[in-house]
BAMAR-184555 format. One record per residue (C-alpha): residue in three letters; z, x, y; residue number from 1. Coordinates in pm, 1 decimal, decimal comma. Layout:
# residues N
[pt "Ala"; [Z; X; Y]; NUM],
...
//
This chain:
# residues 275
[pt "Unk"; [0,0; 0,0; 0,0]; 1],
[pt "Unk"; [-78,6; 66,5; 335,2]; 2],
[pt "Unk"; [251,5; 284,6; 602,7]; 3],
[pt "Unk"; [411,3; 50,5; 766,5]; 4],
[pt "Unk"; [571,3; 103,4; 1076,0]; 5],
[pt "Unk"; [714,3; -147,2; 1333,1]; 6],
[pt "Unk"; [420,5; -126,3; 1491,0]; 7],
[pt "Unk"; [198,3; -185,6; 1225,6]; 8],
[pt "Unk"; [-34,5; -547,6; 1235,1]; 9],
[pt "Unk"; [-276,6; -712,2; 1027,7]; 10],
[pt "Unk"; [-597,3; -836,2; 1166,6]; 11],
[pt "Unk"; [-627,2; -1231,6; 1145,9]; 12],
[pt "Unk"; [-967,8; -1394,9; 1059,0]; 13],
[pt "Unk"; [-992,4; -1440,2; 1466,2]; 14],
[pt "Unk"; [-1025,1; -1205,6; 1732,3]; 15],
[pt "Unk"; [-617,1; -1096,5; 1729,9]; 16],
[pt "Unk"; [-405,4; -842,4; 1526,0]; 17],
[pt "Unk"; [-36,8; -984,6; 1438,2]; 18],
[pt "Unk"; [268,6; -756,0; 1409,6]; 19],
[pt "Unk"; [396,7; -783,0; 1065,7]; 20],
[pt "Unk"; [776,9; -789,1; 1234,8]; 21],
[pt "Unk"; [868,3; -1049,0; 1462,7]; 22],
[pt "Unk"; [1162,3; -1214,8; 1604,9]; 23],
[pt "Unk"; [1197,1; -1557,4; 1529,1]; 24],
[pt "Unk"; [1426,4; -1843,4; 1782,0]; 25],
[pt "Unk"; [1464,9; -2140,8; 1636,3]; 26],
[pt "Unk"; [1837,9; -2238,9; 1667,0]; 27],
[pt "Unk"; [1900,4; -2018,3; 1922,7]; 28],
[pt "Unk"; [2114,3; -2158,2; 2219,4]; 29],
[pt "Unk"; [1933,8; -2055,0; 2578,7]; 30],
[pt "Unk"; [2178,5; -1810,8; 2686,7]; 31],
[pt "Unk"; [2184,4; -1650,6; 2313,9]; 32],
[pt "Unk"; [1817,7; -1655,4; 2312,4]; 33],
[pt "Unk"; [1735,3; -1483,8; 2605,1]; 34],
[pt "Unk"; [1981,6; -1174,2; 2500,9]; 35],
[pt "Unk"; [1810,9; -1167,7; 2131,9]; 36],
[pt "Unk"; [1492,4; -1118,7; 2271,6]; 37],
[pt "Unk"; [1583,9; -897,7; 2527,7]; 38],
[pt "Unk"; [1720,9; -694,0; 2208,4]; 39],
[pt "Unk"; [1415,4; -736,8; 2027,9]; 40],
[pt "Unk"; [1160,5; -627,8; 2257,3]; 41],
[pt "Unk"; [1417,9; -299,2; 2354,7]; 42],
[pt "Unk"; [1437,8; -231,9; 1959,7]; 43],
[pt "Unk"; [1082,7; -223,3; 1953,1]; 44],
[pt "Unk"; [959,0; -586,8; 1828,7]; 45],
[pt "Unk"; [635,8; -648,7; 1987,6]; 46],
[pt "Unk"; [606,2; -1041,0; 1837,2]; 47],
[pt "Unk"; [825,3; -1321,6; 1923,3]; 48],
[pt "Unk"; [779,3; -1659,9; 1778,3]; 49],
[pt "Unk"; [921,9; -1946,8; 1934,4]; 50],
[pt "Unk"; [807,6; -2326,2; 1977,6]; 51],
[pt "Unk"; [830,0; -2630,3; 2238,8]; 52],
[pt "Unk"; [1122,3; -2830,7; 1943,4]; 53],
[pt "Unk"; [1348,6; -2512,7; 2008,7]; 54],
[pt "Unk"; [1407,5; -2597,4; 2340,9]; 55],
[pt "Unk"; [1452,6; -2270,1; 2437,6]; 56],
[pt "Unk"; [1063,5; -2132,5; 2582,4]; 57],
[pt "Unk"; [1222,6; -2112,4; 2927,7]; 58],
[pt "Unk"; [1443,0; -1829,6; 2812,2]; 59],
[pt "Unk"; [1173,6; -1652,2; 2619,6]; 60],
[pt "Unk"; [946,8; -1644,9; 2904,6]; 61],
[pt "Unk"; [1228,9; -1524,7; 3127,9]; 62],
[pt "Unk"; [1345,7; -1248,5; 2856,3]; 63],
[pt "Unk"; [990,7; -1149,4; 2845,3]; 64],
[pt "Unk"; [967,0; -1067,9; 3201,7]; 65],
[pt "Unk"; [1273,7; -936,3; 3269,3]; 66],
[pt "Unk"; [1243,0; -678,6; 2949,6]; 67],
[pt "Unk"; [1001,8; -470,6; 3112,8]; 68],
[pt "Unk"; [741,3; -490,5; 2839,9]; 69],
[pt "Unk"; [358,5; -554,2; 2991,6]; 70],
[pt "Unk"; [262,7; -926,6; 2867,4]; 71],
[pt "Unk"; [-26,3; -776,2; 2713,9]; 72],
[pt "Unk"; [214,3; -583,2; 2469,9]; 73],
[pt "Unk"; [358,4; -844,0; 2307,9]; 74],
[pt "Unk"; [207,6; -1090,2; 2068,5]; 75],
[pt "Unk"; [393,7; -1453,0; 2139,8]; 76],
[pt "Unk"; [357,6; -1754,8; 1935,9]; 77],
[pt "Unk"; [480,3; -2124,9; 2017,6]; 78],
[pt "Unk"; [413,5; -2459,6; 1815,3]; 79],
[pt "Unk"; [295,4; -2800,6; 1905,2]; 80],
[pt "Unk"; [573,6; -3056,1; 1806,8]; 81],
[pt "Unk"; [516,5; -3368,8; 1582,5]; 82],
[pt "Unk"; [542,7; -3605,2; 1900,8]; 83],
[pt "Unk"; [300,7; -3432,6; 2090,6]; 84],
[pt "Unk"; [10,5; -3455,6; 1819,5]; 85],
[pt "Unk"; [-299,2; -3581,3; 1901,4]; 86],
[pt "Unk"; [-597,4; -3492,0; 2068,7]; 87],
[pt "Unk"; [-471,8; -3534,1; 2431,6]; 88],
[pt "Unk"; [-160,0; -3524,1; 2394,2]; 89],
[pt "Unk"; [-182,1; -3170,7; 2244,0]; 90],
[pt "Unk"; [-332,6; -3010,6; 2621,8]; 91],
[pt "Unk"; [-53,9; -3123,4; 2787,1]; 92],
[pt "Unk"; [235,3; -2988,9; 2541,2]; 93],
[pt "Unk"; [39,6; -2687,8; 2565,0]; 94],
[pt "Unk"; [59,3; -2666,4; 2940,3]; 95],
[pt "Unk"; [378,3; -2745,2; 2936,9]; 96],
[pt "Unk"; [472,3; -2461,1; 2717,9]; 97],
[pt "Unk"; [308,1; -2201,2; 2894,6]; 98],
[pt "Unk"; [491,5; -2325,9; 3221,5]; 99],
[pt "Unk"; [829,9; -2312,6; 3051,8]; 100],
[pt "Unk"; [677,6; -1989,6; 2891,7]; 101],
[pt "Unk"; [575,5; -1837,6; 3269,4]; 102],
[pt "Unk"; [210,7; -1725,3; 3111,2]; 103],
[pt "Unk"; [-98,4; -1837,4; 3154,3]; 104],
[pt "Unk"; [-168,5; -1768,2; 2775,7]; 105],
[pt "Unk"; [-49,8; -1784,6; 2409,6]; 106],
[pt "Unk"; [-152,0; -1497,2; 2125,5]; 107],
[pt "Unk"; [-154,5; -1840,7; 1911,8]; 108],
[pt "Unk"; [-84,3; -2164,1; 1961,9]; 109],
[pt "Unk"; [22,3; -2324,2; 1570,4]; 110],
[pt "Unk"; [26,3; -2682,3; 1468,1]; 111],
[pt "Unk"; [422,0; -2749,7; 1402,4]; 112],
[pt "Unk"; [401,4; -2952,2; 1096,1]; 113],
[pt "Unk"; [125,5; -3184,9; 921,3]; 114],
[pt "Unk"; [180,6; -3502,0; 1090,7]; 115],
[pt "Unk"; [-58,1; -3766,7; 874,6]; 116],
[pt "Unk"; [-341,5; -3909,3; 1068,9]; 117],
[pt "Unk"; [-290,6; -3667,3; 1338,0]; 118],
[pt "Unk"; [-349,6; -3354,0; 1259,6]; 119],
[pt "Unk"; [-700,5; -3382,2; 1269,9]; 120],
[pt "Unk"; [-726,4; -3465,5; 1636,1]; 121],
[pt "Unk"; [-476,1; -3169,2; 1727,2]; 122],
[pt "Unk"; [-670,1; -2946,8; 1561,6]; 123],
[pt "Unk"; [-971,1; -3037,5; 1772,6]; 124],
[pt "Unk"; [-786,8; -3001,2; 2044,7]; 125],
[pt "Unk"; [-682,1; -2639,1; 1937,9]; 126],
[pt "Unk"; [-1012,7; -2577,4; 1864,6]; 127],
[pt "Unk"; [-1048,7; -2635,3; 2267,9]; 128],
[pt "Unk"; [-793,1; -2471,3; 2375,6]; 129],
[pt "Unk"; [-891,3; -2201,6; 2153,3]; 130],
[pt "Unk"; [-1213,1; -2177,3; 2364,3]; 131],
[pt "Unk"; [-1040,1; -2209,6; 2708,2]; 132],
[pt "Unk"; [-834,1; -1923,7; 2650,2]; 133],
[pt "Unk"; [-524,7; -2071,3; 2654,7]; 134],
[pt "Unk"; [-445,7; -1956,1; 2330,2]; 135],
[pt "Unk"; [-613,6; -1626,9; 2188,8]; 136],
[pt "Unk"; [-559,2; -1752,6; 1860,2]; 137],
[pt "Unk"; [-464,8; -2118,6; 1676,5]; 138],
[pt "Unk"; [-315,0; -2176,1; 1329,1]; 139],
[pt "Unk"; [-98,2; -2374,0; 1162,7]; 140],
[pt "Unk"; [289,7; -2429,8; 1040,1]; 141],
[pt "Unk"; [423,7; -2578,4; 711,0]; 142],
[pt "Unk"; [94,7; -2667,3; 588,8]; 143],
[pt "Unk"; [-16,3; -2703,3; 237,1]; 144],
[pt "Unk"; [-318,6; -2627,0; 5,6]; 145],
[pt "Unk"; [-441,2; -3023,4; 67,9]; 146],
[pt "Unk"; [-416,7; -2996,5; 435,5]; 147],
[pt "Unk"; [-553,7; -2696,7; 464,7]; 148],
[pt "Unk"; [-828,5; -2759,7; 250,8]; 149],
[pt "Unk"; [-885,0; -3108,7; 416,0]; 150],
[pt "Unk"; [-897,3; -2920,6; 808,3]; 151],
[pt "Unk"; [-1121,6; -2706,8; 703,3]; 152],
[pt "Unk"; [-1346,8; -2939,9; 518,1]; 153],
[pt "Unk"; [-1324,8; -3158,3; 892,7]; 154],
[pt "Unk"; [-1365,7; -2888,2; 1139,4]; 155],
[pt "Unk"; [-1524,2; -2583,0; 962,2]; 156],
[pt "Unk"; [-1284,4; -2343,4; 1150,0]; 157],
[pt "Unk"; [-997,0; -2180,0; 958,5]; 158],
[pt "Unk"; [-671,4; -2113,7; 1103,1]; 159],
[pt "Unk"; [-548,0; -1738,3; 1181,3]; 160],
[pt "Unk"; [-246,3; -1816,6; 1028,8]; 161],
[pt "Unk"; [-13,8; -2041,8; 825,7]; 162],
[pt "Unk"; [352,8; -1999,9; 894,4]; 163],
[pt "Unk"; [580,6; -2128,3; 569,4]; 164],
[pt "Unk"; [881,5; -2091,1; 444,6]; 165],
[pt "Unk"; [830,5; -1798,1; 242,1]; 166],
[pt "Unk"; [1094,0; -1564,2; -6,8]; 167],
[pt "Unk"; [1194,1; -1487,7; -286,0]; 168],
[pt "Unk"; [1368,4; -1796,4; -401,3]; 169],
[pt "Unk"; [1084,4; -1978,5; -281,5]; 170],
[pt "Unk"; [729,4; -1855,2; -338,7]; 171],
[pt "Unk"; [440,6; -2074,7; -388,0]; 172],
[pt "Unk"; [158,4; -1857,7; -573,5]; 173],
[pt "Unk"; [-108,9; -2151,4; -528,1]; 174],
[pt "Unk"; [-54,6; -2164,4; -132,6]; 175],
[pt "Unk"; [-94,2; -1805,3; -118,6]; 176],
[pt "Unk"; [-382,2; -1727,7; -321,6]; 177],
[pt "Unk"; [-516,2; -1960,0; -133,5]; 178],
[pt "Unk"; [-428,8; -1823,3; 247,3]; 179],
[pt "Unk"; [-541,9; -1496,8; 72,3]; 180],
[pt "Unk"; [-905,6; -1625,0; 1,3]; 181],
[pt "Unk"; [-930,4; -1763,3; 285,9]; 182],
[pt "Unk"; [-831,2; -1479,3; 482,8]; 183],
[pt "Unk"; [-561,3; -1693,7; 630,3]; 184],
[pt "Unk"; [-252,7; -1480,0; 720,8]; 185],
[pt "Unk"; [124,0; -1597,5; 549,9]; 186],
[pt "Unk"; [357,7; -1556,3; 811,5]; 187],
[pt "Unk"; [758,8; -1613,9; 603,0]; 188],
[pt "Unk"; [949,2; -1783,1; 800,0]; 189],
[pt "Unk"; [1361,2; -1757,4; 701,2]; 190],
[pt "Unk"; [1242,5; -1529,6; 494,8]; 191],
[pt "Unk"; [1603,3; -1451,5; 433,0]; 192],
[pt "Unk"; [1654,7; -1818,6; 293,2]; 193],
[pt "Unk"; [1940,8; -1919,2; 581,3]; 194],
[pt "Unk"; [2171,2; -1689,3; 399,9]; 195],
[pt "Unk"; [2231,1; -1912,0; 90,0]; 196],
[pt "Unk"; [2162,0; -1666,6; -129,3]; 197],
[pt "Unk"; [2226,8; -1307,6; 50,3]; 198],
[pt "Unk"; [2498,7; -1312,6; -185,8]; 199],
[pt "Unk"; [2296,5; -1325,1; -536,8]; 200],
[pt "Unk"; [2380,2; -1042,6; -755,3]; 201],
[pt "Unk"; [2068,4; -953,8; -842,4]; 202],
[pt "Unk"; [1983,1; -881,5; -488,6]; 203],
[pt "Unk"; [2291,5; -690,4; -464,9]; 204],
[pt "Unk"; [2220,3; -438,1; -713,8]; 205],
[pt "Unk"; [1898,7; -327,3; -572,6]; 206],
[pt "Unk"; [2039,4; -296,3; -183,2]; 207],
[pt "Unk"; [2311,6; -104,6; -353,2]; 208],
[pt "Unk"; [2018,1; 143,6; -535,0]; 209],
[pt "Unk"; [1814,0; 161,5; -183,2]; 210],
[pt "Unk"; [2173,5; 223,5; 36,3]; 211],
[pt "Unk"; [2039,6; -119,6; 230,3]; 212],
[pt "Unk"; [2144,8; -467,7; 322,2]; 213],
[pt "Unk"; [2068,2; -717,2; 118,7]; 214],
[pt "Unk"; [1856,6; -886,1; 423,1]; 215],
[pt "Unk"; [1673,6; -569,9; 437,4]; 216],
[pt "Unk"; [1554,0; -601,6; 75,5]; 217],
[pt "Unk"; [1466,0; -947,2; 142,4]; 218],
[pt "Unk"; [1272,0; -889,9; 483,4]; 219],
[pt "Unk"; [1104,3; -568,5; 291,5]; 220],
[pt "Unk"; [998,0; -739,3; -39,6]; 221],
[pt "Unk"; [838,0; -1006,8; 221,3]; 222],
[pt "Unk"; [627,0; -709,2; 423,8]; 223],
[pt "Unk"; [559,0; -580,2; 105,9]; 224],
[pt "Unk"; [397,0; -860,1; -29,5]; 225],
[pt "Unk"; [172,5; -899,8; 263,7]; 226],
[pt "Unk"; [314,3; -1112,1; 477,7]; 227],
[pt "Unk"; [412,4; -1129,2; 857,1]; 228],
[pt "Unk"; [800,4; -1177,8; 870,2]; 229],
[pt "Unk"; [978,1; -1309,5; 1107,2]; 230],
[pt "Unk"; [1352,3; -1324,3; 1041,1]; 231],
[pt "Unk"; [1586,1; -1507,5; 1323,2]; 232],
[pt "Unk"; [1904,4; -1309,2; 1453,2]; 233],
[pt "Unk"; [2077,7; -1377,2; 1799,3]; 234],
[pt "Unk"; [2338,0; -1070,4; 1691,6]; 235],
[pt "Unk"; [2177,3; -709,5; 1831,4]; 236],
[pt "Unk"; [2281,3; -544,8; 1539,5]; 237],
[pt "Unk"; [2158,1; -783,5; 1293,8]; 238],
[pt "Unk"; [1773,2; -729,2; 1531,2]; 239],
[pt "Unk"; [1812,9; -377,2; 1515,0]; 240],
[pt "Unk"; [1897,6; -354,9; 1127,4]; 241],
[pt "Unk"; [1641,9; -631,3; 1032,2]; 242],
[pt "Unk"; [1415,5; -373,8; 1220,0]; 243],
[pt "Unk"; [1496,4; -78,9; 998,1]; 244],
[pt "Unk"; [1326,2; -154,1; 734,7]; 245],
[pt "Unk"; [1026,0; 63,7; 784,8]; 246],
[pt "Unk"; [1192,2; 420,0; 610,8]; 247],
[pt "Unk"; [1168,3; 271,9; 224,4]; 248],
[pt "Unk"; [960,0; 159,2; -28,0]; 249],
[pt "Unk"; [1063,3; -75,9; -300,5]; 250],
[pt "Unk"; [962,0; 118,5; -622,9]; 251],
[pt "Unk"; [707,9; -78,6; -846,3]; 252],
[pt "Unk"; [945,3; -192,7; -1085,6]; 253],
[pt "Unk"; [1208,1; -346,8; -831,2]; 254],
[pt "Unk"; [932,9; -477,2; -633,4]; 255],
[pt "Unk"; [827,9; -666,4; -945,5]; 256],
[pt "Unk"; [1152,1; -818,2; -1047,4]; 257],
[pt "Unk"; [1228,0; -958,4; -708,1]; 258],
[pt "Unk"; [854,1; -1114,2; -760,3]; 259],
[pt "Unk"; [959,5; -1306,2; -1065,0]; 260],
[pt "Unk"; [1286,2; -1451,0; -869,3]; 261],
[pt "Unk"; [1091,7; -1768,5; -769,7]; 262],
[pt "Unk"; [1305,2; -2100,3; -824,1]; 263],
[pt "Unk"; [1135,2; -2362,3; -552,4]; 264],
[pt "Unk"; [1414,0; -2273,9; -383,6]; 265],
[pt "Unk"; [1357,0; -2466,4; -30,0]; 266],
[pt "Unk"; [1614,8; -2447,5; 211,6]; 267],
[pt "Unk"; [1349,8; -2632,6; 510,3]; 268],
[pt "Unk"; [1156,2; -2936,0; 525,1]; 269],
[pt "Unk"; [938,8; -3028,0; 241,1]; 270],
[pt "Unk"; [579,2; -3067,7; 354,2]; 271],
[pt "Unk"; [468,4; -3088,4; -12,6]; 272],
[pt "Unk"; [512,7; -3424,7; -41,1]; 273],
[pt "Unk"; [301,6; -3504,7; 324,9]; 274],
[pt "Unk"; [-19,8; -3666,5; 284,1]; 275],
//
């Protein structure tokens, strides 16, 4: 496999590059959020994923300034939320974002979540906005093979990316071949499963043999696997050692036995069941 660095990216089937690290919001509380990107960006992050539903773009926009870091550095992503589907509807969440954002653009703009009989009309939209410039990319969140499948079929353009819930506990083989022939970048999302099972013993024995966390063998076995990761911390320790995971490999046979871990283990919403 490839050297990967914090730096490091992986080219999308549009015209962007996304850093395989990023720091993800969701749950954070405005003042807390503001701090952990702050952190993130001074540790080195260069990708910060947020979305309208977390309430907190204001703070990201205003963390982003104040850090220092040239706009054009850093690759941000927000969502468009469930209520806000629909063709129309979908131009002015976005504008709204980027306001609350204090940019004039997105790196990509993702559908939140497959909202039946709307979709379809966001993702028109998107492909719109897409042209504007607005967004320099557009994907999608929490979507399966049959939506996928079924937006493509509609619109003939594939999303950059699909951002799922994505670990070890949790690892649908089907969706991913799938993103992979596709050329459709997996981005994990708690790919540390909300902590339920940082615990497992199994896990624990290989951080022990590596000298690392047991999040950094999670967020590791995630980048190793191809995937752009994009754990959630609001602690600046936590952001700096979710960071430093970039000095280790996982050998072949560890990095096989955490791939055979798989349990359907969701700890999100279940878009499986969303026609």
């Amino acid at each position: 496999m490839m050297k990967l660095n914090i730096d490091s990216t992986l080219n999308t089937n549009q015209s962007v590059s996304v850093p395989v690290l990023g720091l993800g919001v969701w749950k954070s509380k405005p003042s807390e959020c503001y701090e952990a990107v702050l952190a993130a960006l001074e540790v080195g992050y260069r990708h910060i994923d947020t979305a309208a539903i977390y309430g907190n773009e204001t703070d990201v926009g205003r963390a982003i300034k104040d850090s220092g870091v040239p706009r054009d550095q850093i690759f941000l992503v927000t969502k468009l939320w469930n209520a806000d589907q629909g063709y129309d509807s979908s131009f002015v969440a976005l504008n709204r974002s980027l306001e609350k954002l204090s940019t004039d653009y997105v790196d990509m703009y993702l559908i939140h979540f497959p909202v039946t009989g709307k979709r379809l009309a966001s993702w028109k939209a998107l492909e719109e906005i897409l042209k504007s410039g607005k967004a320099k990319s557009i994907g999608v969140s929490n979507f399966m093979v049959n939506h996928l499948e079924e937006l493509i079929r509609e619109s003939g353009t594939v999303p950059a990316m699909n951002q799922v819930e994505y670990h070890p506990f949790l690892q649908d083989q089907n969706l991913k071949e799938y993103c992979k022939n596709k050329n459709i970048l997996l981005e994990a999302y708690s790919p540390l499963a909300h902590g339920s099972k940082l615990a497992d013993p199994k896990l624990s024995e290989i951080a022990k043999k590596y000298n690392k966390s047991n999040a950094q063998i999670l967020i590791r076995w995630s980048l190793e696997s191809g995937n752009v990761v994009i754990p959630k911390s609001k602690s600046k320790e936590r952001i700096k050692e979710n960071a430093s995971v970039f000095d280790f490999e996982l050998d072949h046979s560890d990095k096989a036995l955490i791939d055979s871990w798989n349990e359907n283990f969701r700890t999100c919403w279940d878009p499986s069941t969303v026609v």
